[in-house]
Residue, then its C-alpha position, 0 to 999 in steps of 0.5 A: x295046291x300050289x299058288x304061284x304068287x305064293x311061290x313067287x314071293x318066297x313062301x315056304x313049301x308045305x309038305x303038299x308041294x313036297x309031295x308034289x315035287x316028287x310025284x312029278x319027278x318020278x313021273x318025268x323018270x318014267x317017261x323019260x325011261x318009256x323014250x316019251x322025250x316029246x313029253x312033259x307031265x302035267x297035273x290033271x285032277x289027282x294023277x300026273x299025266x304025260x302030255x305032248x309038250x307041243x301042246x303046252x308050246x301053243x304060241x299065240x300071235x303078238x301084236x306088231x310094236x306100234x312105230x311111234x314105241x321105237x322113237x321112245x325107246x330110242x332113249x334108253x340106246x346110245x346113237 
């Protein structure tokens, strides 16, 4: 298993990352040669799965920026 604070602090790949690496490569390869281009493949248990990427590009909504914020940044622009 890949932790991703791990990663993200510049730690070295074992072998299991390799590995995983490639079986997700030649897992995007496949698809790509079935035409799958609305897919993205995926970690589910042991096997990589090809999974609809509308499905990983759920958006939640965002809060609107309260008003008093723009008055404070307006620090960081020149007028």
């Amino acid at each position: 298993m890949t932790v991703l604070g791990h990663v993200q602090r510049g730690g070295s790949p074992v072998a299991e990352d390799r590995i995983l690496a490639t079986r997700f490569g030649t897992a995007a390869i496949d698809l790509a040669r079935r035409g799958a281009w609305g897919d993205r493949v995926a970690l589910r248990g042991a096997g990589i799965v090809g999974v609809p990427l509308a499905d990983a590009a759920k958006v939640r909504p965002v809060p609107p920026v309260p008003e008093e914020l723009y008055g404070v940044a307006e620090v960081f622009f020149d007028s």
